[in-house]
TIDONU-31718 format. One record per residue (C-alpha): residue number from 1; residue in three letters; x, y, z. Coordinates in nm, 4 decimals. Example, Ala and Ser with C-alpha at 12.3 -4.5 7.8 and 13.67 -1.06 7.14 Angstrom:
BEGIN
+-----+------+----------+----------+----------+
:  nr : rest :       px :       py :       pz :
+-----+------+----------+----------+----------+
:   1 :  Ala :   1.2300 :  -0.4500 :   0.7800 :
:   2 :  Ser :   1.3670 :  -0.1060 :   0.7140 :
+-----+------+----------+----------+----------+
***
This chain:
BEGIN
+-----+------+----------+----------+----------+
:  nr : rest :       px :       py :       pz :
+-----+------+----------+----------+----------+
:   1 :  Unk :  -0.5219 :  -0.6967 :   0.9216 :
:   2 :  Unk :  -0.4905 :  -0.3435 :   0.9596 :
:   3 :  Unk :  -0.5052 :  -0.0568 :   0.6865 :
:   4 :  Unk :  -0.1782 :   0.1358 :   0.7031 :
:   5 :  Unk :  -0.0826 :   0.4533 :   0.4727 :
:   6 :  Unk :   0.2090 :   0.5949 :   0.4109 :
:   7 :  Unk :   0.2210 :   0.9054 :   0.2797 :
:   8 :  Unk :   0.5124 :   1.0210 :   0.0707 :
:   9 :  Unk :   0.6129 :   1.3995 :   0.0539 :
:  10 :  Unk :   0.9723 :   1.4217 :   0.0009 :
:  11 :  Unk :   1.1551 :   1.4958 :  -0.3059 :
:  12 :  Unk :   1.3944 :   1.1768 :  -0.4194 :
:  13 :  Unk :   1.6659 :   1.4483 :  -0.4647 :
:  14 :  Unk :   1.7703 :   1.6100 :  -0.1523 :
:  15 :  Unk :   1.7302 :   1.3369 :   0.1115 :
:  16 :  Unk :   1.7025 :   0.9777 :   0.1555 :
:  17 :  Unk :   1.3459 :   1.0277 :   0.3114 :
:  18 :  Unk :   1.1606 :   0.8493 :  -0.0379 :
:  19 :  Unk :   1.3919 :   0.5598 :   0.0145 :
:  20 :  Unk :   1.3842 :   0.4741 :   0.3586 :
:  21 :  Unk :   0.9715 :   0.5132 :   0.3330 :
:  22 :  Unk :   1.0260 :   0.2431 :  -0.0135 :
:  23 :  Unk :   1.1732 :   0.0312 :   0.2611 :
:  24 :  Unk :   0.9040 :   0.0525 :   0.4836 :
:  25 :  Unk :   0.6183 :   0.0023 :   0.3192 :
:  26 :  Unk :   0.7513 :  -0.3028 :   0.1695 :
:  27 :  Unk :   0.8271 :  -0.4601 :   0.5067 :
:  28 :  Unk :   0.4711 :  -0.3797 :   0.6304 :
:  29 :  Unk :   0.3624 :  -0.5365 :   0.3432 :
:  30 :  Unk :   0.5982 :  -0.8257 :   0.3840 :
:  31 :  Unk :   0.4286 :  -0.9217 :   0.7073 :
:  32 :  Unk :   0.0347 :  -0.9270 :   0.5727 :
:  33 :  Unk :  -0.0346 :  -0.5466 :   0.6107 :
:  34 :  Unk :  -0.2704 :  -0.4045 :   0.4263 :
:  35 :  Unk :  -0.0521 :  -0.1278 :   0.3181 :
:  36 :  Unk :  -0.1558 :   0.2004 :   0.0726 :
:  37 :  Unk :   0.0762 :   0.4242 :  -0.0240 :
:  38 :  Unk :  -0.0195 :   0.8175 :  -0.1287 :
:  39 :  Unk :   0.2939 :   1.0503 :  -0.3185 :
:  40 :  Unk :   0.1795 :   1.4105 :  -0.1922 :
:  41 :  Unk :   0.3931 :   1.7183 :  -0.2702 :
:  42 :  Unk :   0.7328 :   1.6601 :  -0.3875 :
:  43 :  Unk :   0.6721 :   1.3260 :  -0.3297 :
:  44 :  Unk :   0.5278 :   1.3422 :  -0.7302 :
:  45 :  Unk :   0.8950 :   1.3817 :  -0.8522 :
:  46 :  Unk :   0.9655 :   1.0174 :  -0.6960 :
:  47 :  Unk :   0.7195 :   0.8765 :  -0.9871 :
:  48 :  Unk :   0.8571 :   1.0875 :  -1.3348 :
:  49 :  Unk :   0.9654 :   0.7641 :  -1.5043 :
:  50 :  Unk :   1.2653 :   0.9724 :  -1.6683 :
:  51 :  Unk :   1.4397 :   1.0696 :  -1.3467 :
:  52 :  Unk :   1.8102 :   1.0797 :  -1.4003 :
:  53 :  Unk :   1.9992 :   1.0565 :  -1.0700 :
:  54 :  Unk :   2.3634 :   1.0512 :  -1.1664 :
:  55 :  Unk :   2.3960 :   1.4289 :  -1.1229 :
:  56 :  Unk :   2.2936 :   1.3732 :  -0.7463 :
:  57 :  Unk :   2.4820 :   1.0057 :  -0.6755 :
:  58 :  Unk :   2.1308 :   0.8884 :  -0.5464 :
:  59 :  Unk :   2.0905 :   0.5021 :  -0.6490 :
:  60 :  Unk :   1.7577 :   0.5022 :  -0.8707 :
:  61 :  Unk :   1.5103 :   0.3520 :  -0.5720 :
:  62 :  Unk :   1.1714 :   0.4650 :  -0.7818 :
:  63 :  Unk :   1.2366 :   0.1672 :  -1.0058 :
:  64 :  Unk :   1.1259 :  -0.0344 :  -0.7612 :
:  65 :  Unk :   0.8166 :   0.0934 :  -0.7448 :
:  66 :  Unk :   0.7195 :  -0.1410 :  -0.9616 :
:  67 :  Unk :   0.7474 :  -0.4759 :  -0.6815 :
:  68 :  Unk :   0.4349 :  -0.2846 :  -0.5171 :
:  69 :  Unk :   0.2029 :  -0.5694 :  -0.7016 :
:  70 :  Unk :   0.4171 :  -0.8224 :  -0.5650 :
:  71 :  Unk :   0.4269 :  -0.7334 :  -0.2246 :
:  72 :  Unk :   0.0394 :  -0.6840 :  -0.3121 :
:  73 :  Unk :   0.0113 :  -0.3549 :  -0.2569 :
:  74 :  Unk :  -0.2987 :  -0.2683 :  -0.4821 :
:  75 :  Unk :  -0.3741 :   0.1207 :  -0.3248 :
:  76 :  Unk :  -0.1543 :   0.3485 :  -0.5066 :
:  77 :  Unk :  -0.2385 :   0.7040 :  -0.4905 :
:  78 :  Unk :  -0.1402 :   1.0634 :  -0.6310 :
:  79 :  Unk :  -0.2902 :   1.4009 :  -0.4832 :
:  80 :  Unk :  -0.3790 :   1.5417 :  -0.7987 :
:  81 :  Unk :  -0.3220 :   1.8686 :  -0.6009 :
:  82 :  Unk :   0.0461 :   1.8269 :  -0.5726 :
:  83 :  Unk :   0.0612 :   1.7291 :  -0.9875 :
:  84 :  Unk :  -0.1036 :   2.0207 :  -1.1263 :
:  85 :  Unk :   0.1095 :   2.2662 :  -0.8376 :
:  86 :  Unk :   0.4535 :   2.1101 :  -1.0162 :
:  87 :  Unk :   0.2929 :   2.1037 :  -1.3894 :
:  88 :  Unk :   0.2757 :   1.7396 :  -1.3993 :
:  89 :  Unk :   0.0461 :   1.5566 :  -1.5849 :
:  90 :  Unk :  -0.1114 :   1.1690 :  -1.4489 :
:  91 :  Unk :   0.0385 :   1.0453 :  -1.8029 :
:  92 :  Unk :   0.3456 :   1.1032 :  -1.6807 :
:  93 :  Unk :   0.3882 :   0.9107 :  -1.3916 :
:  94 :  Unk :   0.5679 :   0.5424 :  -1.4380 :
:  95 :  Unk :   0.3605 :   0.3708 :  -1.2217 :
:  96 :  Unk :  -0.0287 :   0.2700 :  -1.2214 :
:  97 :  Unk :  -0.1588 :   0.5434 :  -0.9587 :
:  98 :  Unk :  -0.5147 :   0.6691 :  -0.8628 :
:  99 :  Unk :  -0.5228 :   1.0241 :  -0.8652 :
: 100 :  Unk :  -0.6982 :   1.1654 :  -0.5994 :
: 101 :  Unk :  -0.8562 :   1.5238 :  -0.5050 :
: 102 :  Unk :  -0.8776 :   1.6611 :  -0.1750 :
: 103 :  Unk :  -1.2215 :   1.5000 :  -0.0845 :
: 104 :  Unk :  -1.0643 :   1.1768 :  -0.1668 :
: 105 :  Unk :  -0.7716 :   1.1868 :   0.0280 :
: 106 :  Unk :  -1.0028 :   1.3114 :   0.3394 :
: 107 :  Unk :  -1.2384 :   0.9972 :   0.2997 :
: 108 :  Unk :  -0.8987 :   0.7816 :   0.2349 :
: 109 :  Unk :  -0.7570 :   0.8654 :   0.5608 :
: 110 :  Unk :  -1.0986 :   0.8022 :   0.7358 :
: 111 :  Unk :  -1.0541 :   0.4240 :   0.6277 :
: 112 :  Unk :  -0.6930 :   0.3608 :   0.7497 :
: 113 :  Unk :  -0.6011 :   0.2440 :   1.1085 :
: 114 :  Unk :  -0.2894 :   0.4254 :   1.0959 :
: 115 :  Unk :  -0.1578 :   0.7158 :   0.8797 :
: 116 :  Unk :   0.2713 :   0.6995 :   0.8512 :
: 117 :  Unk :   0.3830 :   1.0355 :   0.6812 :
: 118 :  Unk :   0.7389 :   1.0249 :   0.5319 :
+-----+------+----------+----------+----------+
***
């Protein structure tokens, strides 16, 4: 089994980028991947849990977020970094994340066998 992570960094709003990289991590997962997932940059907007997308006709993908323990994806992450840049605080994320600092996120990519950023 090989350790994959994806590495968000787009902001839900002005692309589809978040979405299509939802899609792909849970069909890695789907087929017995060992699959983490890190939100970097605006990737940390993806996880506010009171995101309102009518104003930008996007269908509201970060709920689903929440199927990550049934596809068995244990490794969430958040670069802490990228929270305190956008005056976010780990509180108010919606989903159960690790936060990580930049040491953390070097020795995390040390242990994958592929890196996939989005």
């Amino acid at each position: 089994m090989r350790n994959i992570l994806v590495i968000q960094q787009h902001s839900p709003f002005n692309s589809s980028k978040g979405r299509e990289a939802l899609d792909l991590i849970l069909a890695m997962a789907a087929v017995e991947h060992n699959v983490s997932v890190l939100f970097s940059g605006d990737a940390v907007y993806q996880l506010l849990s009171s995101q309102d997308h009518v104003d930008f006709k996007l269908k509201a993908y970060p709920r689903s977020f929440k199927l990550f323990a049934l596809y068995d994806i244990e490794h969430v992450y958040v670069c802490q970094h990228a929270l305190q840049q956008r005056g976010i605080e780990a509180h108010d994320i919606s989903i159960r994340a690790k936060v990580l600092d930049k040491t953390d996120i070097a020795l995390l990519l040390a242990r994958q066998h592929q890196v996939i950023t989005s």
